[in-house]
Structure formats: C-alpha cells, structure tokens
VOTI-27776 format. One record per residue (C-alpha): residue in three letters; chain; z, y, x. Coordinates in steps of 0.5 Angstrom, whole numbers. Example, Ala and Ser with C-alpha at 12.3 -4.5 7.8 and 13.67 -1.06 7.14 Angstrom:
// residues 2
+-----+-------+-------+-------+-------+
! res ! chain !    pz !    py !    px !
+-----+-------+-------+-------+-------+
! ALA !     A !    16 !    -9 !    25 !
! SER !     A !    14 !    -2 !    27 !
+-----+-------+-------+-------+-------+
***
This chain:
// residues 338
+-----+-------+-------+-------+-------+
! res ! chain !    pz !    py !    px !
+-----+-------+-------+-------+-------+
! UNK !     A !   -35 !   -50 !   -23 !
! UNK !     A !   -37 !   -43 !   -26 !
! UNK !     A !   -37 !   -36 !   -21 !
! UNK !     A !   -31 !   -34 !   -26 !
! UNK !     A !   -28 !   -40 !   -27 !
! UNK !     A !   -27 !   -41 !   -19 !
! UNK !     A !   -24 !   -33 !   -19 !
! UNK !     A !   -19 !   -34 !   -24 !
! UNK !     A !   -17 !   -41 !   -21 !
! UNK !     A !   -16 !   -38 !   -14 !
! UNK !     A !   -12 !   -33 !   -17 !
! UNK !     A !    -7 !   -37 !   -21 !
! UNK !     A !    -6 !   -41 !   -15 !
! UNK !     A !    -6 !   -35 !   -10 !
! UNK !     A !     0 !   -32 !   -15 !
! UNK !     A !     3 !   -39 !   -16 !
! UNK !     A !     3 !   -41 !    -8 !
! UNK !     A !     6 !   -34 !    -3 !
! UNK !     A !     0 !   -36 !     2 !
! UNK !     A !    -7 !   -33 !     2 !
! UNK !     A !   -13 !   -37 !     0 !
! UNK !     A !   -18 !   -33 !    -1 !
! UNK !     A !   -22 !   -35 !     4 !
! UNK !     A !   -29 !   -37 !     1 !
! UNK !     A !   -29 !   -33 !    -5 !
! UNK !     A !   -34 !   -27 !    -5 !
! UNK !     A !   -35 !   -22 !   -11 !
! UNK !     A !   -43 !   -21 !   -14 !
! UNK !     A !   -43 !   -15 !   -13 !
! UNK !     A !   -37 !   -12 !    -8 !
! UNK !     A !   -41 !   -14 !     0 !
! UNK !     A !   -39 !   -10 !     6 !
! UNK !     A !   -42 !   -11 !    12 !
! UNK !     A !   -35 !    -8 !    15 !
! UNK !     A !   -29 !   -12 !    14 !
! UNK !     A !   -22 !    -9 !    15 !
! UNK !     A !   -18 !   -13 !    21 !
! UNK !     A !   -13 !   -19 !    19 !
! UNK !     A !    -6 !   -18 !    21 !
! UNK !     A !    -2 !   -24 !    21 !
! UNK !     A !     6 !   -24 !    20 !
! UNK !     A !     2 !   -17 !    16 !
! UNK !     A !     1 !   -11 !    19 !
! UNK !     A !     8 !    -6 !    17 !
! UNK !     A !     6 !     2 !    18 !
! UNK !     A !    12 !     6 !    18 !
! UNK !     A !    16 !    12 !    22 !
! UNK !     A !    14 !     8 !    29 !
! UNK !     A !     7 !    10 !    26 !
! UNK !     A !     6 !    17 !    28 !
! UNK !     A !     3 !    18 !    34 !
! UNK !     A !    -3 !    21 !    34 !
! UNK !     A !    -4 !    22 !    42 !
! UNK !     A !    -2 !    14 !    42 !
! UNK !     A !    -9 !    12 !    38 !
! UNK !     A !   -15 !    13 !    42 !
! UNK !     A !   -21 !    17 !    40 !
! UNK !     A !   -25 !    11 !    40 !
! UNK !     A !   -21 !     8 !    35 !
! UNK !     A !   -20 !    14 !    31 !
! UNK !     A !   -28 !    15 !    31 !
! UNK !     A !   -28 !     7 !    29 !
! UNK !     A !   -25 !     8 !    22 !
! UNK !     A !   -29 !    14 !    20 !
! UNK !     A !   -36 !    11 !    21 !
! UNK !     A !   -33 !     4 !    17 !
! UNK !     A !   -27 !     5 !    13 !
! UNK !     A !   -28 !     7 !     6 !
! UNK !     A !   -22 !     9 !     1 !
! UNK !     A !   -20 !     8 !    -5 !
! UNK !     A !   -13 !    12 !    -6 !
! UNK !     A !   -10 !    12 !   -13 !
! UNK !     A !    -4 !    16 !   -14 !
! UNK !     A !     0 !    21 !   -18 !
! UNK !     A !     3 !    28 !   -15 !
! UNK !     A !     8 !    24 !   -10 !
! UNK !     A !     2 !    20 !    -7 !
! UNK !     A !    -1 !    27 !    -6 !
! UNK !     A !     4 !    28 !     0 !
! UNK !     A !    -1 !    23 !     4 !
! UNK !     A !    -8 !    27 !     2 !
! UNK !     A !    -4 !    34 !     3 !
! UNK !     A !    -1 !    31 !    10 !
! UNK !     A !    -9 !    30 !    11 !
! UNK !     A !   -12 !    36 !    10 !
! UNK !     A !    -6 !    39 !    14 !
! UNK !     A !    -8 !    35 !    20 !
! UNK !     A !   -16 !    36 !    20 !
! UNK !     A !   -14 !    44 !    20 !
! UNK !     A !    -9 !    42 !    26 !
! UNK !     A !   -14 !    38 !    29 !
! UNK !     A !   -22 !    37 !    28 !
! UNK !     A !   -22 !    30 !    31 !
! UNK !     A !   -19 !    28 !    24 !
! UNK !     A !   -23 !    30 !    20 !
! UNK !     A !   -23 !    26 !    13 !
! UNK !     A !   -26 !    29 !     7 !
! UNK !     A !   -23 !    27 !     0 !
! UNK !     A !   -28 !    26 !    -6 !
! UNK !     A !   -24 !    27 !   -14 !
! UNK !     A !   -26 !    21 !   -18 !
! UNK !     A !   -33 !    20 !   -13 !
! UNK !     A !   -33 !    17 !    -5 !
! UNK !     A !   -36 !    22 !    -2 !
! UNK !     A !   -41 !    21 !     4 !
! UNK !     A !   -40 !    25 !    10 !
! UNK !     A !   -42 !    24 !    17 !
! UNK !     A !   -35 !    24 !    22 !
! UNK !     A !   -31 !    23 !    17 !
! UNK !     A !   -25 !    19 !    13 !
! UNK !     A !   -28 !    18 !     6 !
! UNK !     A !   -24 !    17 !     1 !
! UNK !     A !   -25 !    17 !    -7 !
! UNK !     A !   -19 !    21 !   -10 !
! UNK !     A !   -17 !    17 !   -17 !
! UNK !     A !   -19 !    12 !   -21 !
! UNK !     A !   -25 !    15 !   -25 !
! UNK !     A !   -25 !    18 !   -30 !
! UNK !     A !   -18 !    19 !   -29 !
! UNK !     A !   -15 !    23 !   -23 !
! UNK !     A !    -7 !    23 !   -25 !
! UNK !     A !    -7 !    14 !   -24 !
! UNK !     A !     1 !    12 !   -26 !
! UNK !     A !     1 !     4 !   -26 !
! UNK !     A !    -2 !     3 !   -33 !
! UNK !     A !    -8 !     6 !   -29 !
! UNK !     A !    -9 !     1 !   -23 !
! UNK !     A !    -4 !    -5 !   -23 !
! UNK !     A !     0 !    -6 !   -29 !
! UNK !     A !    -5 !    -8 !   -35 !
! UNK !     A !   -11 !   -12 !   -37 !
! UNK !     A !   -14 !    -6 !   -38 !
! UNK !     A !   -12 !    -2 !   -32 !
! UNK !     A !   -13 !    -7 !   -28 !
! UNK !     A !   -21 !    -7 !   -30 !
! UNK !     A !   -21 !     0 !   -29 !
! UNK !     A !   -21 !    -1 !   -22 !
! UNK !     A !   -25 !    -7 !   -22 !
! UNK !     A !   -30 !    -1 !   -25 !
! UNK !     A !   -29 !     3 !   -20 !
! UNK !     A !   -29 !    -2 !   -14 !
! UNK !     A !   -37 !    -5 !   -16 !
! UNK !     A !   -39 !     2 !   -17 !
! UNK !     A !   -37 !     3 !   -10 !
! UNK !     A !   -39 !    -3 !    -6 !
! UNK !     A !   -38 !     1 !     0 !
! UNK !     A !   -30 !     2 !    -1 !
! UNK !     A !   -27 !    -2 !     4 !
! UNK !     A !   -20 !    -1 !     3 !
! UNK !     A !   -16 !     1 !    -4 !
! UNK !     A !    -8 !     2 !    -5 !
! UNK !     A !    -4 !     6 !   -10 !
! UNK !     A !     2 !    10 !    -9 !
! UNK !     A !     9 !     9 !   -14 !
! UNK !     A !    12 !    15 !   -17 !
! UNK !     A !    19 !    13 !   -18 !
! UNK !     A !    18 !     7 !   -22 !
! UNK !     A !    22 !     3 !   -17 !
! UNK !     A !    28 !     6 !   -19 !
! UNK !     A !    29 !     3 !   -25 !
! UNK !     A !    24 !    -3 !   -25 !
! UNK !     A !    27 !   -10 !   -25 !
! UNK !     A !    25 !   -15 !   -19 !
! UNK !     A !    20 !   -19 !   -24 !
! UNK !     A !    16 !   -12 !   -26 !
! UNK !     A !    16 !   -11 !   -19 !
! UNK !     A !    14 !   -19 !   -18 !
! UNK !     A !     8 !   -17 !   -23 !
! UNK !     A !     5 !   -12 !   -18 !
! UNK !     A !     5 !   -17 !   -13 !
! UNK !     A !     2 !   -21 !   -16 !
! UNK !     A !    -3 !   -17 !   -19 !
! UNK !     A !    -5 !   -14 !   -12 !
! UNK !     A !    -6 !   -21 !    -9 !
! UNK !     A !   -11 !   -22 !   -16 !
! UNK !     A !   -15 !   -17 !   -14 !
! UNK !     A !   -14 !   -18 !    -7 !
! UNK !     A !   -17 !   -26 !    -8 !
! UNK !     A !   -23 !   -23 !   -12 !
! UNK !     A !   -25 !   -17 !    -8 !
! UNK !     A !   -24 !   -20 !    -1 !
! UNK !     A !   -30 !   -15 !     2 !
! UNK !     A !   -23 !   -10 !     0 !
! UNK !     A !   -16 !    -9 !     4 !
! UNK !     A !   -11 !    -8 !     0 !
! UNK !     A !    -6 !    -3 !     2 !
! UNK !     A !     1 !    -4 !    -1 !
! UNK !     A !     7 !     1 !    -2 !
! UNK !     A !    13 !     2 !    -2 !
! UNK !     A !    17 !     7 !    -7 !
! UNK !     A !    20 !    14 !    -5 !
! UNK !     A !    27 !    15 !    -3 !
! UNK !     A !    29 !    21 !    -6 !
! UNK !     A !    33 !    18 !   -11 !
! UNK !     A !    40 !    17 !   -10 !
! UNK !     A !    46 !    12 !   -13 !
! UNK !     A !    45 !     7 !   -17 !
! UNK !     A !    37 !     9 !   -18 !
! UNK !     A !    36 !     9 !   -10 !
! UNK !     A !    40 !     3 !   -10 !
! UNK !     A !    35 !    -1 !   -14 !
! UNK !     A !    29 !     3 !   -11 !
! UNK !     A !    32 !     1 !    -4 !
! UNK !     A !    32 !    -6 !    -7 !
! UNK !     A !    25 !    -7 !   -10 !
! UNK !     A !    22 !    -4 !    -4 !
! UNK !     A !    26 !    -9 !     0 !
! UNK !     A !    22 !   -13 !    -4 !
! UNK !     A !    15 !   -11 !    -2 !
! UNK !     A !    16 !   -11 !     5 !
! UNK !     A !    19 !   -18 !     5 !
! UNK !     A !    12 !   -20 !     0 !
! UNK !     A !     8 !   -16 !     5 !
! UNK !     A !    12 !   -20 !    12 !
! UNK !     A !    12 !   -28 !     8 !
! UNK !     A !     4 !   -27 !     7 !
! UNK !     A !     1 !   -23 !    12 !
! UNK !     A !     0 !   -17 !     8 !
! UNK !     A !    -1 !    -9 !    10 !
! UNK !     A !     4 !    -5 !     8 !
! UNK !     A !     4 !     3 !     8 !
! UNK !     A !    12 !     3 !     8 !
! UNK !     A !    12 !    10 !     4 !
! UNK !     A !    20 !    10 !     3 !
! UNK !     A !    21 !     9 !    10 !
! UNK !     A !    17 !    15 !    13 !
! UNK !     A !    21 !    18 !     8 !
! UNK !     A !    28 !    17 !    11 !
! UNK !     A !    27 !    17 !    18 !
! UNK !     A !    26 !    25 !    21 !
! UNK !     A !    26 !    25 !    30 !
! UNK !     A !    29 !    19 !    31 !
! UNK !     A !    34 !    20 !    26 !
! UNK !     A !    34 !    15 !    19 !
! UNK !     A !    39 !    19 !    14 !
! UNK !     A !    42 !    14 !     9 !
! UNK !     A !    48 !    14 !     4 !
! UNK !     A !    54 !     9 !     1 !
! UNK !     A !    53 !     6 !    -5 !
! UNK !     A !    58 !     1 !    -8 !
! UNK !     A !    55 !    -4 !   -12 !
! UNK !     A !    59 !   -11 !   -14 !
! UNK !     A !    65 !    -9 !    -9 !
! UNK !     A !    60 !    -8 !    -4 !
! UNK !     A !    59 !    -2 !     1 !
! UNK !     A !    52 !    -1 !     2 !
! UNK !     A !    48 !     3 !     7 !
! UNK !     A !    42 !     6 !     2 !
! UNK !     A !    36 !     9 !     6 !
! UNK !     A !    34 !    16 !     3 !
! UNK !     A !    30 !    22 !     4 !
! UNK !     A !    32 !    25 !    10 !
! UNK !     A !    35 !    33 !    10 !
! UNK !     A !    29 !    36 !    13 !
! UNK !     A !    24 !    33 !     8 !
! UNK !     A !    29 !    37 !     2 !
! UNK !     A !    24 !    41 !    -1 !
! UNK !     A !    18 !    43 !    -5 !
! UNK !     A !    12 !    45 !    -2 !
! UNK !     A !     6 !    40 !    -4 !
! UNK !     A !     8 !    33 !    -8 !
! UNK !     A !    16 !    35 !    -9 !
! UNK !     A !    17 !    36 !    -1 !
! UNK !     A !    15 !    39 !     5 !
! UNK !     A !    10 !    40 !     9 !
! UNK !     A !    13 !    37 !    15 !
! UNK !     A !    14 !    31 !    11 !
! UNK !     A !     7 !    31 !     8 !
! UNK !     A !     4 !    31 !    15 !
! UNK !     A !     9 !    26 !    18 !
! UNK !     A !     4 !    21 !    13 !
! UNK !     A !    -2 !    23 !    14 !
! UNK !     A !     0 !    22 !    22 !
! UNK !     A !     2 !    14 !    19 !
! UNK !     A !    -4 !    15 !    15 !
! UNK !     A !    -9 !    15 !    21 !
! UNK !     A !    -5 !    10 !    24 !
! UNK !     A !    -6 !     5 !    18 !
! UNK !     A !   -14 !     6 !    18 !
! UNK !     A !   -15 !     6 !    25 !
! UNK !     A !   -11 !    -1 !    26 !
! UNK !     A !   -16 !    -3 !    20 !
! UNK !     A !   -22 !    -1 !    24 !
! UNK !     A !   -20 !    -6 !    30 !
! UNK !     A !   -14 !    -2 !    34 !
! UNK !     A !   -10 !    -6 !    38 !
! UNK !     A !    -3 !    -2 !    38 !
! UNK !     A !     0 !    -8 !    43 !
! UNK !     A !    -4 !    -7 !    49 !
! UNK !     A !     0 !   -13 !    51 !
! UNK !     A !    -2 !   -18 !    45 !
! UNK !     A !   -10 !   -21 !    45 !
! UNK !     A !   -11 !   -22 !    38 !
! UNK !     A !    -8 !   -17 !    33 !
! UNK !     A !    -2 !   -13 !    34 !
! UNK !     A !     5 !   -15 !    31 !
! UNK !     A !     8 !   -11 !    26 !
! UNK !     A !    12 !    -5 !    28 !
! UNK !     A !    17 !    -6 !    24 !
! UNK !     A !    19 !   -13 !    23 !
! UNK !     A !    22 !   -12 !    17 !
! UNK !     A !    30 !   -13 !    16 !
! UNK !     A !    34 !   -15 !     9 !
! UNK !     A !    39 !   -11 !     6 !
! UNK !     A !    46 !   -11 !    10 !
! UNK !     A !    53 !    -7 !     7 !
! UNK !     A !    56 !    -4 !    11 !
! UNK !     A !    62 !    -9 !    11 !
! UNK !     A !    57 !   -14 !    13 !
! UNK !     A !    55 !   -19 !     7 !
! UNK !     A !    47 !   -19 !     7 !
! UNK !     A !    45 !   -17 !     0 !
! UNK !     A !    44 !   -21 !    -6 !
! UNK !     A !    36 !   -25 !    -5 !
! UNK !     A !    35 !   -27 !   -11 !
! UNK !     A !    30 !   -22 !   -13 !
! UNK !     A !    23 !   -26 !   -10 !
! UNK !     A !    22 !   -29 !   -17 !
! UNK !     A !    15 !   -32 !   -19 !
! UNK !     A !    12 !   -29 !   -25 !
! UNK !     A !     9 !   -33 !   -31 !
! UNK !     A !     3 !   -37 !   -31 !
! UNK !     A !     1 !   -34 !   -37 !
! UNK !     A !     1 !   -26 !   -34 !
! UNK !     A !    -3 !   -29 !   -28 !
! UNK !     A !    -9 !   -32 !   -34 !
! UNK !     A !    -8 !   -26 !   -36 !
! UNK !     A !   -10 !   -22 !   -30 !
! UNK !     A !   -14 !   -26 !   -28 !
! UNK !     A !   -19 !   -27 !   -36 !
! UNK !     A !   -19 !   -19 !   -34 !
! UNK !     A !   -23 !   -19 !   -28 !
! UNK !     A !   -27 !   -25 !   -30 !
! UNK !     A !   -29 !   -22 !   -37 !
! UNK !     A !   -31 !   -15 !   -32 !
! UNK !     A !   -36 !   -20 !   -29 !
! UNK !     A !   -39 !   -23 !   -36 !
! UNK !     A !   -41 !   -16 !   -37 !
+-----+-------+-------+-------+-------+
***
C-alpha cells in the first residue's frame, strides 16, 4: 500500500472510530525532533489555568526553546495574541514573539506564525471547513516543518452551527491530526458573548467539543470558559429551551468591553495567562505534582444540566459521512502527490 493510500485510510477510520490511531503514520515532509506531550483523558486549559507563579520557570523556558505555533484566527482569536504581548511587557520572563504569515526564529522566546499564508483574517473556510482550506494549512504546515503545534479559533460561527457542521470540525481536525503526527492540534471552544437562543447553541456546540476532547484524549483551550469565568466567580444566565429552564454560561461582566478583539484587556491577558498554561504542559510540565505520568485534566468536563435538574439532550455526538471523510482525506493526499 501507497504512503497516501495509507494516510487516506487511517483518516477514514480515525473519523469512523472515536479513539486515536495515529500511531505509525509519519508525514514526508513534517518531522520534529521535538514531540509535544500526550494527555490522556485529554488535557482541558480552562479558568483553573491562569496562574502564572504556578508554572515554574523551567517550564516556562521549556516551551520557547521547542514549541513552535501556528495560530490561525479572525479578530476574536486576537484576544490570546493581545493577552501575549501584554503579558511579555508586564514580565520579560514570557517573552514570545508572533510573525504575521512567517514563524519567526528568536532565541528565548515563544515563536508563533500568526495566520494562514498568504491569508491574515482565517474564518473556517481558510483552515478547517473545505478541501480547499484544508490544503492551505497543509501548505502551511510542510513549509514550516519546525511548527509543533497548530489551532484555529472560532468567531461566532457556533452560534448557529448544527452538531454535524460542528462534527465536520471534529473530524477534520482529527484528519489533519492523523496526517501530521509531528504536530499538537489544539481544539477550541467558541466565544460566550452571545446570549438567548444564540448563546444556547453556542453553549450546546462547545459542550460538544469538550466531550470530543474528554472521550479521545484531546487538548482543548476552553476559549468560552475563560470567557465566563472572572475571580472565581462564572456568570451565566436562564434560557428556556422545550419547557426546560437552563443555565447557560456567558461572558462575565467584567470582561464587557472593547478594547482589543470585542472585549477588555483584563480578558485578553486572562488568555494569554492560559495560553502560557497550555504551551508550557505541551513542553513536558506536570501541573499534578502528585501524578508520575501526565496531569489529568483541570477541569474534567461536566454535561449540560437545567436548572430543574434534567440533563440536556445528548443527541448532538453524530458521526459525519464517509463521503466528507474521503473528501478530506483526497485533500491531503493530492497535496502529497504535488
């Protein structure tokens, strides 16, 4: 069997089968000295994730020698590259520096390639959502074979999203994981800043990220979470949905502003705190002093309950088609063939 037959066969299953086969498989051109650490029960960086005093120097020193990043994101995302840079002149210890289009190489700090060249402003259909896209961040992943880590940040597409376009984002990034296995791929969640019947779907489609990320060892930067929760304190609100009284998480009060990507810089640099979070557990550190694998996740992930107590509806885990699976995996392999 062929390189590309083998890639586009483990994809179909690894998208057919919620576990992880992508053992084995190496890419032509993607090879890392470095390899990001594995998390299982999957590695959740939410609102517990903010300390930076927690993280020990060591490790925050780990992650700019060996992680390297790819972020793709629209203006929202920017809140986690704004929350950086704030950080870095709060504090030289986290320096980072962040390349538009380009990685860029610099000595002590956390290298990120901002984009997904030749574009800057990357909604879904420019990483994820089509065989075109998806080829645009293969593109970008093979011209950068140093890229230990890639992720892309939702807008408000989650709002309205059903659970099979949300699925069809699973997938995909599960397909590019099995064809990239030199590379992390770090899922999120969407914004809360919506509210009613918006903010309950988003709430809904996130849930069902964090479940995907819990059931199949994933990582996951809980994006909306870090939006909801400010000093301990999560703010939500009531929706009813089919006679049933929700508490729906939502973007804390005090993040309720416009300063850099549609909120404040309090919130900004409560994602970039995360952020050091994610990359230095990436680089090798063990948050659990008490565990001698890896540290289990933060936040174990809950389901939905209303407020009367009757668990939210779970029939938004569907598996989508073999056909949109043959489709994402013909992409990659026809970027292998050129």
């Amino acid at each position: 069997m062929s390189h590309a037959m083998t890639i586009t066969l483990c994809i179909i299953i690894s998208l057919l089968v919620p576990v992880s086969v992508t053992a084995g498989i190496a890419t032509e051109n993607h090879e890392n000295e470095f390899t990001a650490s594995a998390w299982p029960g999957g590695l959740i960086i939410d609102h517990t994730c903010i300390d930076l005093d927690s993280i020990p120097a060591d490790w925050i020193d780990a992650s700019q020698d060996n992680i390297r990043i790819h972020y793709a994101h629209t203006s929202h995302g920017g809140q986690i590259t704004t929350g950086l840079t704030r950080l870095e002149a709060d504090n030289s210890t986290y320096s980072q520096v962040q390349g538009s289009g380009t990685l860029p190489v610099e000595a002590g700090a956390l290298c990120i390639l901002d984009g997904n060249p030749p574009h800057a402003y990357i909604t879904p259909d420019l990483y994820w959502e089509t065989i075109e896209s998806v080829g645009i961040t293969q593109n970008t992943l093979d011209s950068n074979p140093t890229i230990t880590v890639s992720l892309w940040s939702w807008c408000t597409q989650l709002n309205s999203y059903s659970d099979t376009q949300t699925q069809t984002y699973l997938n995909t990034m599960s397909a590019l994981e099995t064809a990239n296995p030199g590379v992390t791929f770090v899922y999120m969640t969407c914004n809360a800043q919506t509210s009613g019947g918006d903010g309950y779907n988003r709430w809904t489609m996130n849930e069902m990220i964090r479940q995907y990320c819990i059931d199949n060892d994933k990582v996951l930067f809980d994006f909306a979470d870090l939006d909801c929760w400010s000093n301990g304190v999560q703010n939500t609100y009531n929706y009813e949905h089919e006679s049933v009284t929700y508490q729906v998480p939502l973007e804390h009060e005090d993040f309720d502003g416009n300063e850099a990507g549609h909120t404040t810089y309090t919130s900004c640099e409560q994602k970039g705190r995360a952020f050091w979070w994610l990359v230095a557990s990436l680089a090798g550190w063990n948050s659990d002093p008490s565990s001698t694998t890896t540290t289990p996740p933060p936040n174990g992930g809950t389901t939905p309950t209303p407020t009367d107590g009757t668990p939210l509806d779970s029939n938004v885990f569907l598996v989508a088609g073999v056909a949109v699976v043959a489709l994402v995996g013909a992409s990659i392999v026809m970027k292998r063939r050129k």
